[in-house]
C-alpha positions as CSV (number, residue, x, y, z in Angstrom):
1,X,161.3,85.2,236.6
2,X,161.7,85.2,240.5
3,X,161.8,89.1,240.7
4,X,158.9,89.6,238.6
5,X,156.8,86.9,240.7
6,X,157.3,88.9,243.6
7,X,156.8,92.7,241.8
8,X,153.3,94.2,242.9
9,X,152.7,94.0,238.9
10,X,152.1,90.3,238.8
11,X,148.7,90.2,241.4
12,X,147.2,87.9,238.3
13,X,149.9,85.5,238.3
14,X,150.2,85.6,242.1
15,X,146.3,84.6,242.4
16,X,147.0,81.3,240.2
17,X,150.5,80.3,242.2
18,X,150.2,77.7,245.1
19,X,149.3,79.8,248.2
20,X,152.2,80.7,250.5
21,X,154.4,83.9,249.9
22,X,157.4,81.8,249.1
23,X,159.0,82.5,245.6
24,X,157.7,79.9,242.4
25,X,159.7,77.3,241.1
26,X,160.8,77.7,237.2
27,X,158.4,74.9,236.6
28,X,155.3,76.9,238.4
29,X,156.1,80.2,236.7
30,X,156.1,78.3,233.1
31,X,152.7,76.6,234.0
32,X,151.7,80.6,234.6
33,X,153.1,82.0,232.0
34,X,152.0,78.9,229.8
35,X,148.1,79.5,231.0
36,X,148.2,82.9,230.2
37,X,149.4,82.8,226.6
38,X,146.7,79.9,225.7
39,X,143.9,82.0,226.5
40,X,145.1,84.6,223.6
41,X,144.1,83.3,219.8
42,X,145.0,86.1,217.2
43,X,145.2,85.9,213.3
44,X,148.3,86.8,212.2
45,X,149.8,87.8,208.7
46,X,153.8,87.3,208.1
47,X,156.4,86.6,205.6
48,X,158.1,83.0,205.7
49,X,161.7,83.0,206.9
50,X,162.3,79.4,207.5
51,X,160.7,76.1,207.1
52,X,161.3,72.6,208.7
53,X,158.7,70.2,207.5
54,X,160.9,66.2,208.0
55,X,159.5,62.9,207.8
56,X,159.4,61.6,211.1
57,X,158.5,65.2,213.0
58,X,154.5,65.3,214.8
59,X,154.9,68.9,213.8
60,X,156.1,71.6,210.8
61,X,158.2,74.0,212.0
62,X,158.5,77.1,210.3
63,X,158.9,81.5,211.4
64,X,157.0,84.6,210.3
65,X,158.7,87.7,210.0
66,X,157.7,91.6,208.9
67,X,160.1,94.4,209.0
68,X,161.0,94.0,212.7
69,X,160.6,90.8,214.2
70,X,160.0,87.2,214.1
71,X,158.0,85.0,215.7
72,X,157.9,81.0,215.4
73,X,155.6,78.6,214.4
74,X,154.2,75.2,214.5
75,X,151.3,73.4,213.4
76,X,150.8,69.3,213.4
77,X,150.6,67.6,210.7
78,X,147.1,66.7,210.0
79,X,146.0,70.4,210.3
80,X,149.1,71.2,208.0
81,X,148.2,68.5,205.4
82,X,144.9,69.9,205.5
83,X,145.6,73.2,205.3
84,X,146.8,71.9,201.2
85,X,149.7,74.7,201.2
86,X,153.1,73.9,200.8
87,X,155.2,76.5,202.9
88,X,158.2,78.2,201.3
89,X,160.8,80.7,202.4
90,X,159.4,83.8,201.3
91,X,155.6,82.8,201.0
92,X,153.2,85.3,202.7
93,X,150.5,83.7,204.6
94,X,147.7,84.4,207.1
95,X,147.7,82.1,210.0
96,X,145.3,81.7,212.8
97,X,145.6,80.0,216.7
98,X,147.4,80.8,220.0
99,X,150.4,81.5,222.2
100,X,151.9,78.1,223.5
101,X,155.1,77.5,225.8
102,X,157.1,74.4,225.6
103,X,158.3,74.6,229.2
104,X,161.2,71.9,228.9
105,X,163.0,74.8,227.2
106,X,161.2,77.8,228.2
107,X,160.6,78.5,224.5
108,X,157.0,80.3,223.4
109,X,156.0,79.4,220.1
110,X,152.6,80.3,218.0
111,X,150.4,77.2,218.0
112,X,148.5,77.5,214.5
113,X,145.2,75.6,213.8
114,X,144.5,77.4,210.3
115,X,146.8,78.3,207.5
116,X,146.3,79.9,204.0
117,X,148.4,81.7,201.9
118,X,147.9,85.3,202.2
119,X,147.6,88.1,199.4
120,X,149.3,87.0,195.7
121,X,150.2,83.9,197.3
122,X,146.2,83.2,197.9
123,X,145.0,84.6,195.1
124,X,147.6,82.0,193.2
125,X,146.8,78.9,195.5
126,X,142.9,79.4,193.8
127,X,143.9,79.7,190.7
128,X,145.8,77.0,190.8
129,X,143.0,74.6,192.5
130,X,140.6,76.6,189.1
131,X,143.5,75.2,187.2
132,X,143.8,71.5,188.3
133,X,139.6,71.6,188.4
134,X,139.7,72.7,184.6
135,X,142.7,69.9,184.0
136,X,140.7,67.2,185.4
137,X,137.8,68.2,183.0
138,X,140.1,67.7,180.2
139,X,139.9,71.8,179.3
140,X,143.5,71.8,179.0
141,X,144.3,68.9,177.1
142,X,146.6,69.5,174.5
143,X,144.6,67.0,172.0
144,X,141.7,69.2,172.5
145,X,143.6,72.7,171.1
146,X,142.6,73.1,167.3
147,X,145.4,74.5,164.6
148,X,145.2,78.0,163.9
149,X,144.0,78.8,160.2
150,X,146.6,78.8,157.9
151,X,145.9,81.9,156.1
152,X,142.5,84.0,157.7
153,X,140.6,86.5,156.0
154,X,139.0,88.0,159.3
155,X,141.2,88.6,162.8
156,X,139.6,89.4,165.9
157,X,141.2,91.2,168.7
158,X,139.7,91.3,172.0
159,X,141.8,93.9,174.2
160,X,141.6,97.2,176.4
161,X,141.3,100.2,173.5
162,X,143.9,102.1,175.6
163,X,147.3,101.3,176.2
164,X,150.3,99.7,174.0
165,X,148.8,96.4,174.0
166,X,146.0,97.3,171.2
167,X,148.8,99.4,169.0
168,X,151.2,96.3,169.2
169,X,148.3,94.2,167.6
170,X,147.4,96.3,165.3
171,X,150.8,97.5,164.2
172,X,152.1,94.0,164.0
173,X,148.7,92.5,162.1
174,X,149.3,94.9,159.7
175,X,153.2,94.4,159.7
176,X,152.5,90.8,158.7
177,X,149.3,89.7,157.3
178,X,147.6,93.1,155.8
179,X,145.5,90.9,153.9
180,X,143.4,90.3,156.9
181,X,140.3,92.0,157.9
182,X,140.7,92.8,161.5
183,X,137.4,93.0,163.9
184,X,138.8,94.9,167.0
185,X,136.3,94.7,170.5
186,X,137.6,97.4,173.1
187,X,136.9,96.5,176.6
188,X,138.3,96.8,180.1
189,X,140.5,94.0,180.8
190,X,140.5,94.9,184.8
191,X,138.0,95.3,186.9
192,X,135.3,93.1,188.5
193,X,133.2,93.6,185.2
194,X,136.3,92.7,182.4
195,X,135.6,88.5,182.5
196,X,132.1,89.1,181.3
197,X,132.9,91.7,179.2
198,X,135.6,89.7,177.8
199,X,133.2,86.8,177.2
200,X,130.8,89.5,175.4
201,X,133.6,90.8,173.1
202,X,134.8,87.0,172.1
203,X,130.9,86.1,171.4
204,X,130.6,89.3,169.2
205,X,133.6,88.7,167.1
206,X,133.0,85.2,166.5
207,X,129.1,86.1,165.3
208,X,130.9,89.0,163.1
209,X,132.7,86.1,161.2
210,X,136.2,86.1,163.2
211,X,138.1,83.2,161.8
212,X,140.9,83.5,164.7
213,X,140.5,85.4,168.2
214,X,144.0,86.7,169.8
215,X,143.2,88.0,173.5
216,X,145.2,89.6,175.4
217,X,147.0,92.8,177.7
218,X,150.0,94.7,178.5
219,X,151.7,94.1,182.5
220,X,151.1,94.6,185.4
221,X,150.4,93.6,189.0
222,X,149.3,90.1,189.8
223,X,146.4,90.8,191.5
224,X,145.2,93.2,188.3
225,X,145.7,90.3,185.9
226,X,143.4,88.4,187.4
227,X,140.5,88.8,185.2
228,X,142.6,86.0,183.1
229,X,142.2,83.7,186.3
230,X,137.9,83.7,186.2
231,X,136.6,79.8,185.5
232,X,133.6,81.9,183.1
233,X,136.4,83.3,180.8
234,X,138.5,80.1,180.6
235,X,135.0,78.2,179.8
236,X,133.7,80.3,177.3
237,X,137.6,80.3,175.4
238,X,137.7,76.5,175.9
239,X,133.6,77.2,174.3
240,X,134.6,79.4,171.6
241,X,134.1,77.6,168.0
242,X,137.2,79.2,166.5
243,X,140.9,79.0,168.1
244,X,142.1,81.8,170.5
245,X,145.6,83.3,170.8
246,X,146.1,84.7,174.0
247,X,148.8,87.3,174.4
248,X,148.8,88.2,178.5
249,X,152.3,90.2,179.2
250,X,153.1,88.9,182.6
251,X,156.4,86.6,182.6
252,X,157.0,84.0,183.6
253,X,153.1,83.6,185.1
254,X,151.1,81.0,183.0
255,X,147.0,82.1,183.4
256,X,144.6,80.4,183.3
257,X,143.3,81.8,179.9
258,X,146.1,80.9,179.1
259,X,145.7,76.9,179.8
260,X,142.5,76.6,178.1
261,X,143.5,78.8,175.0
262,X,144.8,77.0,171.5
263,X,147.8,79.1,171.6
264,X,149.4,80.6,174.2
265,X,152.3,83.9,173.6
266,X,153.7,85.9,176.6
267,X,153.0,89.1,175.1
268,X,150.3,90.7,172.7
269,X,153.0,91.5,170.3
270,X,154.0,87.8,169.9
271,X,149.7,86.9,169.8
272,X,149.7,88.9,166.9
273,X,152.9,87.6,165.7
274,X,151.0,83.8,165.0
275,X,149.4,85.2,162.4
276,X,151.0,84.3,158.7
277,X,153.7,86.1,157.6
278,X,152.6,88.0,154.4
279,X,156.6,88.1,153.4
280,X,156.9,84.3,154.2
281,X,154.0,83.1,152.5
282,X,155.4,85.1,148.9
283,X,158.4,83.2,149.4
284,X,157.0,80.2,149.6
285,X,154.4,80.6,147.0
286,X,157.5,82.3,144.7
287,X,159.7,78.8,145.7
288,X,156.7,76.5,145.0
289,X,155.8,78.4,141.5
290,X,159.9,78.0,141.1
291,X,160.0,74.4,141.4
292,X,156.5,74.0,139.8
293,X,157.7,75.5,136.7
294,X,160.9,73.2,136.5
295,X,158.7,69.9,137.1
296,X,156.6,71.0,134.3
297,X,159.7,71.9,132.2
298,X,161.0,68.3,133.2
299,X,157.6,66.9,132.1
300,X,157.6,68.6,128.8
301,X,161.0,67.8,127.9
302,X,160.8,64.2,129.0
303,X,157.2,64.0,127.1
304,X,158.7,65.7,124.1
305,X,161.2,63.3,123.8
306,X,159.0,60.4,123.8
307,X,157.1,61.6,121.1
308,X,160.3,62.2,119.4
309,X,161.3,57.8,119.4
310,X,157.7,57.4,118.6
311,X,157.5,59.5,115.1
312,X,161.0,58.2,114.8
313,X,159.0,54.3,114.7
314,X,159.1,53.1,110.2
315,X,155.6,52.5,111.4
316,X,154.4,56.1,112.0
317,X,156.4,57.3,109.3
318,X,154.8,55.0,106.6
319,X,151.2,54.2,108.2
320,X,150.7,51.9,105.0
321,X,153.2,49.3,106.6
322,X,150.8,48.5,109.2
323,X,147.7,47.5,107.1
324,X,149.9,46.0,104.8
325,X,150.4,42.3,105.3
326,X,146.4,42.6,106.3
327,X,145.5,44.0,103.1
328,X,147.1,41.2,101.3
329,X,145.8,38.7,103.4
330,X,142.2,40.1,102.5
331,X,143.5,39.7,98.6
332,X,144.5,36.3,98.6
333,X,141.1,34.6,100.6
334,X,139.2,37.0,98.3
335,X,140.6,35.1,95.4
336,X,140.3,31.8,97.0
337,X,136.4,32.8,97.4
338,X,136.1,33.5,93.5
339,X,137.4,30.2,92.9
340,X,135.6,28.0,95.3
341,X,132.4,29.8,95.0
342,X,130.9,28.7,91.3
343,X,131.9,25.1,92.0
344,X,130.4,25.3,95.3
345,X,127.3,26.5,93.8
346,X,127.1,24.0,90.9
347,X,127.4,21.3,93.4
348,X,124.2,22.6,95.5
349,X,122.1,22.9,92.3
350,X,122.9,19.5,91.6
351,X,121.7,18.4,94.9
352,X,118.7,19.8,94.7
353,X,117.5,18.8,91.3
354,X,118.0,15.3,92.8
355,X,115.8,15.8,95.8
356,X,113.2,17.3,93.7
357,X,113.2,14.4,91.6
358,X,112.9,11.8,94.7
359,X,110.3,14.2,96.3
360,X,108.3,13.5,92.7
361,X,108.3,10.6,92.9
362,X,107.6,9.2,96.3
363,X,104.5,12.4,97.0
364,X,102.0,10.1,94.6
365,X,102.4,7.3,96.6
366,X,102.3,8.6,100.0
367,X,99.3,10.4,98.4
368,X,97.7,7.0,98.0
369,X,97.8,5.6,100.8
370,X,97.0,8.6,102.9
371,X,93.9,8.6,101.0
372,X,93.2,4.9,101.6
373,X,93.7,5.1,104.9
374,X,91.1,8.0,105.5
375,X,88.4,6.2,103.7
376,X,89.0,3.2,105.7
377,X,88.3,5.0,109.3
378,X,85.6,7.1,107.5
379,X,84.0,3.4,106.3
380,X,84.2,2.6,110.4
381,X,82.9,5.6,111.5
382,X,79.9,5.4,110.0
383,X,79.1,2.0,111.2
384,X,79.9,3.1,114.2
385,X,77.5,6.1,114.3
386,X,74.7,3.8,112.9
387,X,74.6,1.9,115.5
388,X,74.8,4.6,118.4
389,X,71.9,6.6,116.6
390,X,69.2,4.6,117.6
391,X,69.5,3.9,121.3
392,X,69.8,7.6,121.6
393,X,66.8,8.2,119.7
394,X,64.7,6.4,122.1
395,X,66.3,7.9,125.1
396,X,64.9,11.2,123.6
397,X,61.8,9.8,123.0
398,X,61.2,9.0,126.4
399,X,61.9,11.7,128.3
400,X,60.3,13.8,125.3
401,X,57.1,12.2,126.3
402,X,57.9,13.0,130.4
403,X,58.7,16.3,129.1
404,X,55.5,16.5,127.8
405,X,53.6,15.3,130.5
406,X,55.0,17.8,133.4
407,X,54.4,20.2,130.9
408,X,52.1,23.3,132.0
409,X,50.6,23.4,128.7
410,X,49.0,19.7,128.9
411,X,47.0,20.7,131.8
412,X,45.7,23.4,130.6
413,X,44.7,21.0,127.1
414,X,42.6,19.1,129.9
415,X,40.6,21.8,130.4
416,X,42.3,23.4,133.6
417,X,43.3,27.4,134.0
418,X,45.9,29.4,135.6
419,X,45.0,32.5,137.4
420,X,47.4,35.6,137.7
421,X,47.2,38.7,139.5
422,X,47.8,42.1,138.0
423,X,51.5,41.9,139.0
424,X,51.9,38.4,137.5
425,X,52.0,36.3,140.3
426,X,49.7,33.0,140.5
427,X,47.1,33.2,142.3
428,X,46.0,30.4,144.3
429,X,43.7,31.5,147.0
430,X,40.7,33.8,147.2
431,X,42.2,35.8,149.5
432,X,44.8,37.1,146.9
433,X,41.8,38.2,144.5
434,X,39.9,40.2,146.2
435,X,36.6,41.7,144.8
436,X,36.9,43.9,141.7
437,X,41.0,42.6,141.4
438,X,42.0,42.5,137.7
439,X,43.0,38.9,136.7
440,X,44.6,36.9,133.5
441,X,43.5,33.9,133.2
442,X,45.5,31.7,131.2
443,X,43.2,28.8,129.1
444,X,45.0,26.1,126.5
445,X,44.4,28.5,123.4
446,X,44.8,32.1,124.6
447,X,44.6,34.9,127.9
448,X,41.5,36.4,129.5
449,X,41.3,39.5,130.8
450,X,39.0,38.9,133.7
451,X,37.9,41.3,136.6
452,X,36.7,39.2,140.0
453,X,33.1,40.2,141.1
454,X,32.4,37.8,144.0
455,X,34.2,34.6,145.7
456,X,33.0,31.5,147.3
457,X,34.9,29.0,149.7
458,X,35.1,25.5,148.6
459,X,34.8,22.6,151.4
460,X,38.0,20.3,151.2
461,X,38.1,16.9,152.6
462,X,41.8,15.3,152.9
463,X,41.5,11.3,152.8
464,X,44.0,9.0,153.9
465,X,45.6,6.4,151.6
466,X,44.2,3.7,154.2
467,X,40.4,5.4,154.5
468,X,40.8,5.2,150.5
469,X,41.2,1.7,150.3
C-alpha cells in the first residue's frame, strides 16, 4: 500500500492524503481507498454461494459468484426484511448499492440497499406473492373445488393443437371414456397473448355445453410456462361454472392454475386420465347387476316361502272355516228373533187398544170443558167491548166535527172561493193574475173556468186587539 502511495499513478489519492510527502499510515490509505469505493454504486447480478443470516447479527452476510469470481455481500437487516426474499445457496438475484471497506480488517465488501431475486427466481417470488393474494381471497380453498361429474357426456379440452400434449388427451379420452363427446379449443399456450386466449377457449367450451374442462401442456422452460402464472387465467378457472382439470407437465412446480383449478394432475396424460374408466364402470355396473340379481333371488325365495306356510294355514285351505262359527251365530239369534217377535208384537197391540180406549174416554170431557171455558171469556169480552164502545164513539165525534170545521170545503159552503192559476197554484194576490191570466175558481158546488179582465187594489186596515176593545 506504501509503494503504490508513492507511484506517480496515485496523483488522486495523493490530493486527498494529509499534506507532507511523508508515506500514509495503513489507517490513512484505508480512509482513501474506503472514499473511493463509496462513490461507485453499480447493480449487480450473481449466483448465491453462501449465506449467513443469525439472530443477533446488525447485518446478513452472504457472496455472489458467476463463472470466475466472487465478491461478498452485506445488507442490514431492515433493508433485508424489506426486501421479502429469503436468500439461498444457489438463488440468482439482482442486487443494487456500493463498494464499502471495513478498515479494522482491510476487507472490501458490496454494501447492498436493494435486493430481488433475479430471472426464474423473480419471476417465481411474484407468482408466489399472486399465489398468497389469491389464498387470502379464499380462491384456493379446498372447500371451494367442486367434484368432477361422475360420468360426462361432453369433455372439453383447452390446449396448444400442436405438440404431444393434445394427442395424449385425446388418445387417452378415447382410451377410457369413448362415450364422451369431446369439444377440443386449439390455442397457443405461450406467448403474451395465450392467458386471454386461454380464458376465450374455457368461455367457448363451457357455452358449447362442456360438462368438465381439462387444461393443460407439455414441458418446458419455466419462464415459458408462465402463461399458467397470470391472476386473469386463475380468476376466470376459479369463475368457470363447471370443474377444470389442469394437466401442466412441469414437475415438481405447482402453478398457479394449478391452485385455483378443482383438480390438479402433473401431466396432460394423467388430466385426461380423471375421466371415468369405461372398463371400470362395466365392472362395476356387471358387479352391482351380480349382486342385484342375488338380492332379488333372495327376496323371491324368501317371499316364496312365506307364501308357502301361509297356503299351508287349515284356514286358507278351507276358507269356510273362517265364516263358520259367524254363520252359526247369525242362525241361532235369527231363531231367537222368530220366537220373540210375535209375542212382542201381540204385547204392543194390546197396549195400544188400551190407550185408545182411555183416549175415548177422557176426549169428551176435555171437550167440555174446553168449550165452557171459551164461552165464559167470550161472555167477558163482550161486556168488556160494550163498555169501551162508547167513549170512543164520542172521541170520534168530536174531532169529526173539528175535522169538519178546518175543512176547505166548509168555507167554500159560506160562500167563499179559491182561486188557482193555470199551473194549479193558489192564487192569492193580484199580482199573480195578471190581465187576460186563465183562472179556476173553485165555488162549494163545482170549478169555473174564468179568464181575468181587469184588477183592483183593496185598502186594508190591521187593528190591534187593544184599539178593538
Amino acid at each position: 500500500m506504501t509503494g503504490y502511495a508513492r507511484s506517480g499513478g496515485s496523483r488522486a489519492s495523493r490530493s486527498e492524503a494529509p499534506a507532507g510527502d511523508g508515506p500514509l499510515s495503513v489507517s490513512q490509505a484505508l480512509a482513501v481507498a474506503k472514499g473511493k469505493l463509496e462513490g461507485i454504486r453499480l447493480t449487480i447480478e450473481g449466483e448465491v454461494s453462501e449465506v449467513s443470516v443469525k439472530r443477533g447479527y446488525k447485518a446478513a452476510y452472504f457472496s455472489l459468484k458467476d463463472r470466475s469470481s466472487t465478491l461478498s455481500c452485506l445488507m442490514w437487516n431492515d433493508l433485508y426484511h424489506a426486501s421479502g426474499v429469503q436468500l439461498a445457496v444457489g438463488q440468482k438475484v439482482e442486487v443494487s448499492g456500493r463498494f464499502t471497506l471495513y478498515a479494522a480488517r482491510g476487507t472490501m465488501n458490496f454494501d447492498v440497499r436493494r435486493l430481488q431475486l433475479a430471472g426464474e427466481g423473480r419471476l417465481r417470488q411474484e407468482v408466489a406473492l399472486l399465489a398468497r393474494k389469491l389464498a387470502a381471497e379464499g380462491l384456493t380453498d379446498p372447500a371451494r373445488k367442486r367434484p368432477l361429474p361422475a360420468y360426462p357426456e361432453t369433455i372439453g379440452v383447452v390446449t396448444s393443437p400442436r405438440g404431444d400434449a393434445v394427442h395424449d388427451i385425446l388418445r387417452t379420452l378415447r382410451r377410457r371414456w369413448p362415450l364422451a363427446r369431446v369439444l377440443f379449443a386449439g390455442v397457443a399456450v405461450e406467448g403474451a397473448q395465450a392467458p386471454e386466449l386461454m380464458v376465450q377457449a374455457l368461455r367457448r367450451t363451457v357455452e358449447a355445453g362442456a360438462e368438465m374442462v381439462v387444461l393443460g401442456r407439455g414441458g418446458g422452460s419455466y419462464e415459458s410456462m408462465m402463461p399458467f402464472n397470470d391472476e386473469g387465467l386463475a380468476r376466470a378457472i376459479a369463475a368457470c361454472p363447471v370443474p377444470v382439470v389442469t394437466g401442466i407437465g412441469h414437475e415438481p412446480d405447482n402453478f398457479v392454475a394449478d391452485l385455483v383449478a378443482d383438480v390438479r394432475s402433473s401431466t396432460p396424460t394423467y388430466a385426461a386420465a380423471t375421466a371415468p374408466d369405461a372398463a371400470e364402470v362395466k365392472a362395476v355396473l356387471a358387479a352391482r347387476a351380480a349382486s342385484l340379481s342375488a338380492s332379488m333371488a333372495r327376496i323371491l325365495q324368501r317371499d316364496g316361502a312365506a307364501v308357502a306356510r301361509l297356503a299351508d294355514r287349515p284356514v286358507l285351505r278351507d276358507p269356510r272355516q273362517l265364516l263358520a262359527q259367524d254363520a252359526q251365530d247369525v242362525d241361532a239369534l235369527a231363531a231367537r228373533l222368530e220366537r220373540a217377535l210375535p209375542a212382542r208384537i201381540e204385547r204392543g197391540r194390546e197396549g195400544l187398544d188400551a190407550l185408545t180406549a182411555r183416549l175415548r174416554r177422557a176426549l169428551p170431557v176435555a171437550l167440555e170443558r174446553r168449550r165452557t171455558l171459551v164461552e165464559a171469556r167470550r161472555d167477558r169480552l163482550s161486556v168488556a167491548g160494550a163498555g169501551l164502545v162508547p167513549r170512543f164513539e164520542q172521541q170520534v165525534g168530536l174531532r169529526a166535527a173539528r175535522l169538519h170545521d178546518l175543512s176547505p170545503l166548509a168555507v167554500l159552503g159560506r160562500g167563499y172561493a179559491i182561486a188557482r192559476d193555470g199551473a194549479g197554484g193558489i192564487v192569492k194576490t193580484i199580482d199573480q193574475a195578471p190581465a187576460g191570466a186563465p183562472l179556476q175558481v173553485t165555488v162549494s158546488d163545482g170549478v169555473l173556468d174564468c179568464r181575468v179582465e181587469g184588477a183592483r187594489r183593496i185598502e186594508t186596515q190591521t187593528v190591534s186587539w187593544k184599539e178593538s176593545r
